[in-house]
C-alpha positions as CSV (number, residue, x, y, z in Angstrom):
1,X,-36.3,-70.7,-6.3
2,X,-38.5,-73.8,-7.1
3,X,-40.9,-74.8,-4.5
4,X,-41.5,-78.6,-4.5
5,X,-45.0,-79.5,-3.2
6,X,-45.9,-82.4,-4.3
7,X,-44.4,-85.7,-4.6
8,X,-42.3,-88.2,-6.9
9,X,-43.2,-91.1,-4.3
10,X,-45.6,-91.8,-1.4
11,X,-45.6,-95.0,0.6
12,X,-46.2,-96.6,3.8
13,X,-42.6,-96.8,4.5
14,X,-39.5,-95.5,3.3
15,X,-36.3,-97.3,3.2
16,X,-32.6,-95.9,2.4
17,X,-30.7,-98.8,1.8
18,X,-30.9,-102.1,0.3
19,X,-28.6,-104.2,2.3
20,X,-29.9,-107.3,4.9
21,X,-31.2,-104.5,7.5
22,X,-33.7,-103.1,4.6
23,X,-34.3,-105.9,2.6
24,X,-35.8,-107.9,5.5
25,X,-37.7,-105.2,7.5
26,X,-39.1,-104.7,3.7
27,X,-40.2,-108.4,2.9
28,X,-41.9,-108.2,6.7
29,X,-44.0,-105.5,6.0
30,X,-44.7,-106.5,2.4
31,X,-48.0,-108.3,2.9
32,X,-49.6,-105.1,4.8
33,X,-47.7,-102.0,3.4
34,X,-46.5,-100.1,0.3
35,X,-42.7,-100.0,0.6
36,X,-40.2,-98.2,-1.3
37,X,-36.5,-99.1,-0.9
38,X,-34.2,-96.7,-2.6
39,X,-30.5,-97.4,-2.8
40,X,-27.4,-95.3,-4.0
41,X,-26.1,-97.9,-6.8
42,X,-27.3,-101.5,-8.5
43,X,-29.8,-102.5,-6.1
44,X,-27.8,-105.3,-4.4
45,X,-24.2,-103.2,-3.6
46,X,-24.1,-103.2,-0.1
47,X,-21.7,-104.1,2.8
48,X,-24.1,-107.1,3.1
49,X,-22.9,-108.5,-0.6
50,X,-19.3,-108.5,0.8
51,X,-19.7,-110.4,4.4
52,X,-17.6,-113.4,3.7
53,X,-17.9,-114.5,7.2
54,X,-21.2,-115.3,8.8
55,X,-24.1,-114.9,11.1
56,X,-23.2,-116.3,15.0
57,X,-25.9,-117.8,16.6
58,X,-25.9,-120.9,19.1
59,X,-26.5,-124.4,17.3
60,X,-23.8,-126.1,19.0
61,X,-24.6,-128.2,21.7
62,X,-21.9,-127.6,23.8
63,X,-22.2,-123.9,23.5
64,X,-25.2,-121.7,25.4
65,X,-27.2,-118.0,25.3
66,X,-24.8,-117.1,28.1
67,X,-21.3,-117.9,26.6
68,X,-22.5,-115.7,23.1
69,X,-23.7,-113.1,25.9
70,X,-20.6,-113.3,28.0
71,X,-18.2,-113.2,24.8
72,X,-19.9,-110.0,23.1
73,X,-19.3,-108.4,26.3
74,X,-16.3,-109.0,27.2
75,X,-15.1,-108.1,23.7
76,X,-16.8,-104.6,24.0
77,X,-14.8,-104.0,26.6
78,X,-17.4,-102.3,29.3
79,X,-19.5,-100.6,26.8
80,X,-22.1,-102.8,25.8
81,X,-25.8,-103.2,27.4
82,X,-26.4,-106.4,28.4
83,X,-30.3,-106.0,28.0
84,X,-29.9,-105.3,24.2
85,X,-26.9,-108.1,23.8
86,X,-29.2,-110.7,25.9
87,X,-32.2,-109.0,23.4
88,X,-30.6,-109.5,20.3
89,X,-28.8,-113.2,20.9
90,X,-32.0,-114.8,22.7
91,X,-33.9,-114.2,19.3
92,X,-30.9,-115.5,17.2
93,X,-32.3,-118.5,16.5
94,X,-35.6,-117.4,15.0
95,X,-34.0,-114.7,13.3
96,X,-31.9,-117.7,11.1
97,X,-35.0,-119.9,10.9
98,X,-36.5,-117.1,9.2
99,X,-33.8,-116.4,6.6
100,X,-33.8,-120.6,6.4
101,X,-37.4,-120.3,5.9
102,X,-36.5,-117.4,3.0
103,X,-34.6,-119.7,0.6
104,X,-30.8,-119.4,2.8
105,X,-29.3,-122.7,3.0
106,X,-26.2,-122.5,5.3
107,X,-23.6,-125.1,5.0
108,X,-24.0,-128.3,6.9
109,X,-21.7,-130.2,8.9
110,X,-20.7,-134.2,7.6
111,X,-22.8,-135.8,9.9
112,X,-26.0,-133.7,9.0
113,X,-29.3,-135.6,7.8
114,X,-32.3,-135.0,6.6
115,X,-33.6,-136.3,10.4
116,X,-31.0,-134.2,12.0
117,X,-29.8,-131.1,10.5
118,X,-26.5,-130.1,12.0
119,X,-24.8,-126.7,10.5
120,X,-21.2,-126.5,9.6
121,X,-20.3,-123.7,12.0
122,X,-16.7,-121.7,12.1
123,X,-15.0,-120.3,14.9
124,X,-14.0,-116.4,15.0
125,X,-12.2,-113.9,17.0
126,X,-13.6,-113.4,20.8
127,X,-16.1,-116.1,20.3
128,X,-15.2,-118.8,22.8
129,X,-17.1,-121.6,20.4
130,X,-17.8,-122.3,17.1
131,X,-21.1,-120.7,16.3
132,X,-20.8,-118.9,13.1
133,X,-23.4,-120.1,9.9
134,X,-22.1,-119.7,7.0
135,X,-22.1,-120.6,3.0
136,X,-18.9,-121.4,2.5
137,X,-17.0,-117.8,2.3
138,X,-19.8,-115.9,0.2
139,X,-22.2,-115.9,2.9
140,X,-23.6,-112.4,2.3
141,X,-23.7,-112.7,-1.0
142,X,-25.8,-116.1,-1.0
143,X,-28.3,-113.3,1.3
144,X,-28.2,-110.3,-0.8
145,X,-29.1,-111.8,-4.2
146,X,-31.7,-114.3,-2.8
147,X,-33.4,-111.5,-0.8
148,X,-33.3,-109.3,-3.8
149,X,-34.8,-111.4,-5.7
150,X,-37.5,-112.1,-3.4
151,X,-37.9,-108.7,-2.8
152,X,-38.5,-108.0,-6.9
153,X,-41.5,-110.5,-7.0
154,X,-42.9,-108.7,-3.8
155,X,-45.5,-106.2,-5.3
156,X,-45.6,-104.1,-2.5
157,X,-41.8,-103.8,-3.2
158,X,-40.4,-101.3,-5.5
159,X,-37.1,-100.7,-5.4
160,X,-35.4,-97.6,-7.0
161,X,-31.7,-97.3,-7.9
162,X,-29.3,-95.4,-8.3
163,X,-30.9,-92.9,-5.4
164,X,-29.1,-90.6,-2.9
165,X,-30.9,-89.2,-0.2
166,X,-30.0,-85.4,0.5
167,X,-31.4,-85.3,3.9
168,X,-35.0,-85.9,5.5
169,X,-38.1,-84.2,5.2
170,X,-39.6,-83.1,8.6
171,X,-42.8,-82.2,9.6
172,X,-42.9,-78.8,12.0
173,X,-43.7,-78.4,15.5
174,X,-46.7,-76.1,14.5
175,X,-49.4,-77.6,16.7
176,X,-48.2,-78.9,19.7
177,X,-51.3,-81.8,19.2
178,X,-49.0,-83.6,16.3
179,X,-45.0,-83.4,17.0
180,X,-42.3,-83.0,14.9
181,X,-41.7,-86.2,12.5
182,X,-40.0,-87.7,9.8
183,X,-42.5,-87.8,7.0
184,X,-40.3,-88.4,3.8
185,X,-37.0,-87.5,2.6
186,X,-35.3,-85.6,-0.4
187,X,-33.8,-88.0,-3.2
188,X,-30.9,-86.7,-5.5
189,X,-31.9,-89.2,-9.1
190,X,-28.2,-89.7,-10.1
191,X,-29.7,-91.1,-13.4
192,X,-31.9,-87.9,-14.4
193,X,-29.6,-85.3,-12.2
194,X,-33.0,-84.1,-10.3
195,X,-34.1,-83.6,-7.3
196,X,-37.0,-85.9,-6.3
197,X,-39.3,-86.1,-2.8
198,X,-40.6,-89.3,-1.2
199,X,-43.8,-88.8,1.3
200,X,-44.2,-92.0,3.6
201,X,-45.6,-92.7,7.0
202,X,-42.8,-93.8,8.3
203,X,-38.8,-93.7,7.4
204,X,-36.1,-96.4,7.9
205,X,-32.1,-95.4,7.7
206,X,-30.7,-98.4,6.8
207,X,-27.5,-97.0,4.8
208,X,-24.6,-98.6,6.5
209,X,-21.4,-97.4,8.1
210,X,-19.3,-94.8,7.3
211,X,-16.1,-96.5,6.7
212,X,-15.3,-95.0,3.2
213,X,-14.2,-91.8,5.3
214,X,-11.2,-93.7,6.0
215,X,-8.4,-94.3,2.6
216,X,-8.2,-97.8,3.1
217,X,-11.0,-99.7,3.7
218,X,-12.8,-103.4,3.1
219,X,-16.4,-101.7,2.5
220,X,-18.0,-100.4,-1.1
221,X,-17.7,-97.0,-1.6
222,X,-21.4,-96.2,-1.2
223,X,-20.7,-96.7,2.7
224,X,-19.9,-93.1,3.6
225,X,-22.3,-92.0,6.8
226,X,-25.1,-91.0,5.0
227,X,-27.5,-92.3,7.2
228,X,-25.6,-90.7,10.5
229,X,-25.3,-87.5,9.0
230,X,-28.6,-87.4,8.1
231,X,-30.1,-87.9,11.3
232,X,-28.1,-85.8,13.1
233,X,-28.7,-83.3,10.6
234,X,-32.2,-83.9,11.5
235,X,-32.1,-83.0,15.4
236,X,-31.2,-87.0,16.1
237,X,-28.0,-87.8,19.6
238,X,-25.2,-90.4,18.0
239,X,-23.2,-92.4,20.1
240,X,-19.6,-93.8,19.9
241,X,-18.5,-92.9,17.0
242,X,-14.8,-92.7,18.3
243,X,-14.8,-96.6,17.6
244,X,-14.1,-97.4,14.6
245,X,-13.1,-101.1,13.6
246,X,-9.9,-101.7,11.2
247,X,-10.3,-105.5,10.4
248,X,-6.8,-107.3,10.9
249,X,-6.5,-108.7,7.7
250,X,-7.2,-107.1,4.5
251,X,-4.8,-108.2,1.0
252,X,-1.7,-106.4,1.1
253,X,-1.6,-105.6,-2.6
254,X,-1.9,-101.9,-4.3
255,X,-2.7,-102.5,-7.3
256,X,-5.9,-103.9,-6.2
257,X,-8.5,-102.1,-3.6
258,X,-8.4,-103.4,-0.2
259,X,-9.9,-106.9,-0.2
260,X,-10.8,-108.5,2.8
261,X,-9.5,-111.8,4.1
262,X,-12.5,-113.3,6.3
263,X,-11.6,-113.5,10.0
264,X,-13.1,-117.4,9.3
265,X,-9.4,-118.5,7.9
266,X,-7.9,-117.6,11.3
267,X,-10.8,-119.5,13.0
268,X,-9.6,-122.4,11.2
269,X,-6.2,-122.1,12.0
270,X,-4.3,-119.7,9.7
271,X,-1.4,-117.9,11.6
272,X,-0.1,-114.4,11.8
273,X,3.6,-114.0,10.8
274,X,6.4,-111.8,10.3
275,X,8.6,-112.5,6.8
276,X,10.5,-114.9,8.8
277,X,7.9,-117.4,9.7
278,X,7.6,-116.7,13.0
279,X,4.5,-115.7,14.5
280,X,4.0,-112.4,16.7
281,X,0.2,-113.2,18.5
282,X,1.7,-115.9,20.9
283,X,3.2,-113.3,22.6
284,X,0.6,-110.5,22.5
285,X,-2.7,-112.5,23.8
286,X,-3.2,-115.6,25.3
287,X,-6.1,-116.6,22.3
288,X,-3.3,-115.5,19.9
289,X,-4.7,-115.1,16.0
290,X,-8.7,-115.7,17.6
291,X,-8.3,-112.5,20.0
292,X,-10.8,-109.8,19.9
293,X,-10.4,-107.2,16.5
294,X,-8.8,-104.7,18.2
295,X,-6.0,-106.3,19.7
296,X,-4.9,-108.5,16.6
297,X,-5.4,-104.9,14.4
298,X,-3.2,-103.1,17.0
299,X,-0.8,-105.8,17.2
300,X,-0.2,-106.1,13.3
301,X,-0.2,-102.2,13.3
302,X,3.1,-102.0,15.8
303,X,4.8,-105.3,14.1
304,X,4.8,-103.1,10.5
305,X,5.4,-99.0,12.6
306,X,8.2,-101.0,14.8
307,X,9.8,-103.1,12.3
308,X,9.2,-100.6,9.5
309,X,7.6,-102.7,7.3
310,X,5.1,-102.7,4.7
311,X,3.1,-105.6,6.1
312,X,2.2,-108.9,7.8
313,X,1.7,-112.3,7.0
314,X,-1.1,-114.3,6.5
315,X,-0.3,-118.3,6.7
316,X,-3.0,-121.5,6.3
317,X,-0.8,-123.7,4.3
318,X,-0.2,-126.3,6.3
319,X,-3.9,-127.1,5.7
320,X,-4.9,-129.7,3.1
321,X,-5.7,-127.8,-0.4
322,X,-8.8,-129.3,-0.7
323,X,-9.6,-127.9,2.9
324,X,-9.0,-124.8,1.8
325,X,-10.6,-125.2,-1.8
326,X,-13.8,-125.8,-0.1
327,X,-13.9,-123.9,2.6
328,X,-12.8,-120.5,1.0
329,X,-13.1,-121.0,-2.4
330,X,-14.2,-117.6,-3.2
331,X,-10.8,-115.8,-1.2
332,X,-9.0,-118.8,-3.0
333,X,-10.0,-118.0,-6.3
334,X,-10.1,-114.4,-6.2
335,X,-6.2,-114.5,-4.9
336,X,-4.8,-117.1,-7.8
337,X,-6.2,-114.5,-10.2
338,X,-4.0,-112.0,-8.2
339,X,-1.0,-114.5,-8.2
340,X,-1.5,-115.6,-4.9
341,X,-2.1,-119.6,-4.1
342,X,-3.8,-119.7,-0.9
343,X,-2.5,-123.5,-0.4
344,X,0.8,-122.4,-1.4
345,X,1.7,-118.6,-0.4
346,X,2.4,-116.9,2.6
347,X,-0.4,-113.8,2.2
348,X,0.5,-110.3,2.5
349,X,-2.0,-108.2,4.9
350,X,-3.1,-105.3,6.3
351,X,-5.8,-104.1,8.8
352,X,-8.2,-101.2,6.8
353,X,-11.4,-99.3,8.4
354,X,-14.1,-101.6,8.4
355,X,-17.1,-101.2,10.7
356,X,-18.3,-98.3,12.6
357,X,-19.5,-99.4,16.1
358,X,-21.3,-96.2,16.8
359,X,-24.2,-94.5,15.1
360,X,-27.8,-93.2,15.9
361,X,-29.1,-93.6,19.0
362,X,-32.0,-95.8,19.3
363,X,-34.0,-97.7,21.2
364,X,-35.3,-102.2,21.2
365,X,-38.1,-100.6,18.6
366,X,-35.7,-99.1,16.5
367,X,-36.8,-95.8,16.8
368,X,-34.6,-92.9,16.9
369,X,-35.4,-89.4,18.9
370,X,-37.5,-88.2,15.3
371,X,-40.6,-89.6,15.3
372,X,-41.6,-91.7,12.5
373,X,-38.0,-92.0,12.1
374,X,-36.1,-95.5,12.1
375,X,-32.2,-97.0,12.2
376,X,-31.5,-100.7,11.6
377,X,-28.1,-102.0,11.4
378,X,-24.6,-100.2,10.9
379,X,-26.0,-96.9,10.8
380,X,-27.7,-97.7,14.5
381,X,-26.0,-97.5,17.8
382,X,-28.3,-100.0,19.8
383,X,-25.4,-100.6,22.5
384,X,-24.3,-104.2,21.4
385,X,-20.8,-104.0,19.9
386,X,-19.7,-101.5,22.8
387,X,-16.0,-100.5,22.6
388,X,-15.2,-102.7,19.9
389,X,-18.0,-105.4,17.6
390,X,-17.4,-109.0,18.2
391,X,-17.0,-111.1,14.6
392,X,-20.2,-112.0,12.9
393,X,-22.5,-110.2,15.0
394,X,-23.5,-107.6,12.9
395,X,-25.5,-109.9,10.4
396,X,-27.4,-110.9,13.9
397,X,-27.9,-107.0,14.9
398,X,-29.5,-106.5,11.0
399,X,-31.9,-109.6,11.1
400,X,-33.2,-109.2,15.1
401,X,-34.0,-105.2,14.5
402,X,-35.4,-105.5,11.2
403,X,-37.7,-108.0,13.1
404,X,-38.2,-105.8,16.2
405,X,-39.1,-102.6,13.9
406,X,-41.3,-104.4,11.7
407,X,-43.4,-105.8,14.6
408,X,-43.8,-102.1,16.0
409,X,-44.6,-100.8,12.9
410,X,-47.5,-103.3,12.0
411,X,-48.9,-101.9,15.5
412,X,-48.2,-98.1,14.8
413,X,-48.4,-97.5,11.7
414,X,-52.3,-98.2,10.9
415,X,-52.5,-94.8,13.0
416,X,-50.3,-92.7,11.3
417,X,-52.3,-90.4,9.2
418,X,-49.8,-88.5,7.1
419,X,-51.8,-85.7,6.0
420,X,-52.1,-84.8,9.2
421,X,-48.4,-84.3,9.1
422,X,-48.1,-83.0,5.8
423,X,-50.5,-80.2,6.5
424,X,-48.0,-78.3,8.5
425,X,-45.3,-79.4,6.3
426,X,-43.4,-76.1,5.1
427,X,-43.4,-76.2,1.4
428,X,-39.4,-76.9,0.5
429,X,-37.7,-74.8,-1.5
430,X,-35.2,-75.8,-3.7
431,X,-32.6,-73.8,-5.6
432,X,-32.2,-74.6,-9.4
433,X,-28.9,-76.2,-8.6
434,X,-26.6,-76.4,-11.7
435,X,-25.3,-80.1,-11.6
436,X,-21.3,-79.9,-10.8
437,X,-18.7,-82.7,-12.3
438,X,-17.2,-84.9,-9.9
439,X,-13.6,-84.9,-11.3
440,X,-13.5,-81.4,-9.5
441,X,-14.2,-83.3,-6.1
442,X,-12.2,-86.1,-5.9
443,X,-9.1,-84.3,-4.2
444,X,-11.2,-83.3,-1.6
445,X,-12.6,-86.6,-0.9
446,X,-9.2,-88.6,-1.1
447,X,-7.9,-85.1,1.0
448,X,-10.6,-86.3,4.0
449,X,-10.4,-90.0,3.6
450,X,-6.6,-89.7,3.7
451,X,-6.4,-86.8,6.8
452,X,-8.9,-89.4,8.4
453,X,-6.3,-92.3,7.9
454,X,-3.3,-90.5,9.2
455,X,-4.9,-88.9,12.2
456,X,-7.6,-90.3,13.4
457,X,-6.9,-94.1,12.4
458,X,-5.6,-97.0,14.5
459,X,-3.8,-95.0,17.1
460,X,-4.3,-91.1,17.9
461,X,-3.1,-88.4,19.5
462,X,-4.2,-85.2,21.4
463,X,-2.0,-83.6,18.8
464,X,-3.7,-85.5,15.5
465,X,-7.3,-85.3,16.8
466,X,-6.5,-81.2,17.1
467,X,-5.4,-80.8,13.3
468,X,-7.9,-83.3,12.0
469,X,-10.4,-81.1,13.2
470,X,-8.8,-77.8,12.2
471,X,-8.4,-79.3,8.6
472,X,-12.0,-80.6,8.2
473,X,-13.5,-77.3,9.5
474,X,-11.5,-75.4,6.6
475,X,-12.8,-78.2,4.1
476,X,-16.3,-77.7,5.6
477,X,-15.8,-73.9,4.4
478,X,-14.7,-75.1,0.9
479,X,-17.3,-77.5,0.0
480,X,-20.2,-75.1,1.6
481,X,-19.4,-72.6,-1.2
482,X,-20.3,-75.5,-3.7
483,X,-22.7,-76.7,-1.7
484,X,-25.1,-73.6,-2.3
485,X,-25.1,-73.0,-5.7
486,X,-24.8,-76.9,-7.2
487,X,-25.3,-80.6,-6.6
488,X,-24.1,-84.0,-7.7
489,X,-23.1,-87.5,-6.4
490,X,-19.6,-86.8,-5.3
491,X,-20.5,-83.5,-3.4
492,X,-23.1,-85.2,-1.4
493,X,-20.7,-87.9,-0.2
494,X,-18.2,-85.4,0.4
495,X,-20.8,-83.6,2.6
496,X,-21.7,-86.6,4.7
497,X,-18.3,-87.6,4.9
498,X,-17.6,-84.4,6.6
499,X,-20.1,-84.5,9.0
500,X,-19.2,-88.0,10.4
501,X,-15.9,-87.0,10.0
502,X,-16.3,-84.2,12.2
503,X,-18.2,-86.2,14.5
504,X,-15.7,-89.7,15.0
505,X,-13.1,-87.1,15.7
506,X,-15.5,-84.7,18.3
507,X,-16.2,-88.4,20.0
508,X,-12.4,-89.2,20.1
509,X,-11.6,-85.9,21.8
510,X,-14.3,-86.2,24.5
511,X,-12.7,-89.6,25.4
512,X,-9.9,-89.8,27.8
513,X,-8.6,-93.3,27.7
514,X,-7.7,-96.4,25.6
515,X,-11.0,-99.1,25.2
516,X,-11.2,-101.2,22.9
517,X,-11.0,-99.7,19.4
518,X,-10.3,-96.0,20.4
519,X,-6.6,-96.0,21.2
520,X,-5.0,-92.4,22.1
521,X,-1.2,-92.4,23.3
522,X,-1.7,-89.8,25.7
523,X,-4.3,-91.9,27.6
524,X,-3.2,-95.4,27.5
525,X,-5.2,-97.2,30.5
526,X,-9.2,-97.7,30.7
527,X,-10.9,-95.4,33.3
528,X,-12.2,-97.7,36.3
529,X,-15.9,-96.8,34.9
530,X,-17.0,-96.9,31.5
531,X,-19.5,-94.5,29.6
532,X,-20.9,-94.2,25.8
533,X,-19.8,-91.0,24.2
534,X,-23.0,-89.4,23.3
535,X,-23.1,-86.1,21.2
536,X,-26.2,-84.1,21.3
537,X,-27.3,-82.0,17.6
538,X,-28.2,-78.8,20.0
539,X,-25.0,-78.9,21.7
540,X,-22.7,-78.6,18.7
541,X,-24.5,-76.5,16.4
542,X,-22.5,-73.2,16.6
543,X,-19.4,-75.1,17.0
């Protein structure tokens, strides 16, 4: 055994992740603390870099606080908390002014001036007006590469890639005067193929969703539940992790990955239609193509089960090309190099995993049940997308919480003395781990991702839930045997992956109805009162 007691890094604050959640709590701590971001790839791959859609916020006149409140809840269904929705949209506005005041420039409308600024703002599914800031259909990449780079001139900034975190590093419970906290994690160096420690006052999870444990899916591969796993690895509840959202439309094509087709296009009057031109979400919802996620994904799922087919269509061609040109140029582009003309083509589609509503539980402060431990954005359950995330929210959730935690922490943290912590700190011990080629894991992660898919996807079943659970306890047993005597990228993923497997699938079970994005066949109606599934580490670990 090696024992590790020193460190490769210390720091104020520790981030995992380098998508909008990180990368803006990091640049509002930067004039007061050392920060060190590590991130599992190139510094800007993140779910962020792929939002083609936008941040809502009210700057329409004719739209209010209360109608962005009232939509959000009615499109969770019954599961959100109206203190943290009215929380997180009554601070909207500052939250854009800030990222306005950090370089963004969102589009403007035609009859903007330098005197009156008006924003160009789309319309998307549930929202009941157009409130959705955008630059053009590349609005998270305009964010991520701006923030980056004023995140690289930031010398309290350093940013480390190509970085997995293996799991945190936790003080113990010795003296009952200083409790248990999060005081660092351990970092696998994909680069070097070592085993590295990071020592920091405080620690921020900000790694994203977990959608890569489904086999189709709009999100980069580095989203795979690190951050969830990690946590509740760590002694930390989850919530509602039985809701996971497929976005409707995603390119229909196999020989490319799934590629998503901004909910935006719809907003502006693309339609949904079967081969035959006729469109199928007239008769389904009353807001047709703009209804909430969940019923457009369910309803395009039973067009292609009923009619066996291999997909939907996709139609916005009865708007002007240079509409389209400019509105979506990076979609338009991207699909004439595919063989697709936007202005032209009907577009084939399909829904594929693409948010995960639940998380970690915590609280307006960001904190999690670990002291010194912190969640911002997809990785967070804070109780505003409920049974099912409203369109262009989750930008908002990213910006208002990485402003919430970096407020508390310029309070706390000045009293935080670490060696206080590290002192009854068990030295870690580490086994010289040989490092293990991924080739020899990659049936077991398309085996999960793919078991995932077929059981535990858009609609389930007692019956599904049951075997997913039997399989991924048998792949639990395989990849432990690795687990103990080797490391590498792939095996860590596949680890994680398994745990939030394990736990979307525990969350479905304990859930006997249909809301919002959990479907089961067996239980088809809501229950007249509605409850977040919350799973306790404690409860579960002999299970």
């Amino acid at each position: 055994m090696k024992i590790v007691s020193s460190f490769d890094y210390r720091c104020d604050v520790l981030i995992i992740g380098s998508g909008l959640a990180g990368l803006s709590l990091a640049l509002r701590l930067s004039n007061k603390y050392k920060i060190v971001i590590v991130t599992k790839s190139k510094m800007n791959e993140s779910s962020t870099l792929y939002a083609q859609g936008g941040i809502a916020a009210v700057f329409d006149k004719k739209d209010s606080i209360n109608s962005h409140i009232e939509d959000t809840i009615i499109t969770g269904i019954g599961l959100c908390d109206y203190d943290v929705v009215s929380f997180i949209i009554k601070n909207a506005r500052q939250c854009i002014y800030w990222l306005i005041s950090n370089g963004i420039s969102f589009d403007k409308d035609l009859k903007s001036s330098k005197n009156n600024i008006r924003y160009h703002l789309h319309r998307e599914g549930g929202h009941s007006h157009r409130r959705i800031l955008h630059i053009a259909d590349r609005t998270g990449t305009e964010i991520e590469n701006n923030l980056i780079n004023k995140a690289l001139k930031e010398k309290n900034i350093n940013i480390i890639e190509y970085i997995v975190a293996i799991d945190l590093v936790v003080s113990k419970n010795n003296n009952l005067l200083i409790p248990r906290r999060a005081v660092g994690a351990l970092l696998w160096n994909k680069n070097k193929k070592k085993i590295e420690t990071c020592f920091a006052k405080a620690v921020v999870l900000a790694t994203g969703g977990a959608s890569r444990v489904y086999q189709y899916t709009t999100n980069p591969d580095i989203s795979s539940g690190d951050g969830i796993a990690m946590a509740w690895r760590a002694g930390c509840r989850v919530a509602n992790l039985e809701f996971n959202q497929f976005h409707p439309t995603c390119l229909f094509y196999p020989p490319e990955n799934s590629f998503l087709l901004t909910e935006a296009l719809r907003g502006e009057g693309a339609f949904l239609i079967r081969n035959d031109g006729t469109r199928f979400m007239l008769d389904i919802d009353q807001r047709a193509e703009l209804a909430p996620r969940d019923i457009v994904t369910r309803a395009i799922n039973d067009e292609i089960k009923n009619h066996n087919l291999e997909c939907v269509y996709l139609d916005i061609t009865h708007k002007s090309k240079q509409f389209i040109k400019s509105h979506f140029p990076i979609i338009y582009n991207k699909l004439l190099r595919l063989g697709f003309d936007l202005t032209k083509d009907i577009i084939p589609v399909v829904p594929a995993a693409h948010y995960t509503c639940g998380g970690v539980i915590v609280d307006k402060l960001g904190r999690t049940d670990l002291d010194g431990l912190y969640a911002i954005g997809e990785v967070s359950y804070t109780g505003l997308h409920g049974a099912n995330r409203m369109a262009s929210n989750s930008l908002l959730e990213c910006l208002v919480y990485s402003q919430s935690v970096s407020e508390h922490l310029i309070q706390t943290l000045p009293d935080v003395n670490l060696a206080d912590y590290l002192s009854f700190l068990n030295r870690i011990n580490i086994s010289d781990q040989y490092y293990l080629s991924d080739i020899k894991l990659e049936c077991y992660l398309n085996k999960i991702r793919k078991l995932m898919w077929n059981n535990v996807g858009i609609t389930r079943t007692n019956q599904s839930l049951k075997y997913a659970k039997h399989e991924i306890s048998l792949l639990n047993k395989i990849i432990s045997k690795y687990y103990n005597n080797c490391l590498s990228d792939k095996l860590l993923e596949i680890k994680n992956l398994l745990q939030v497997a394990e736990l979307i699938i525990i969350s479905a079970m304990k859930r006997k109805e249909s809301r919002g994005l959990h479907y089961i066949c067996e239980y088809p109606y809501l229950l007249p009162n509605a409850y977040p599934t919350i799973l306790i580490p404690d409860n579960y670990k002999h299970k």
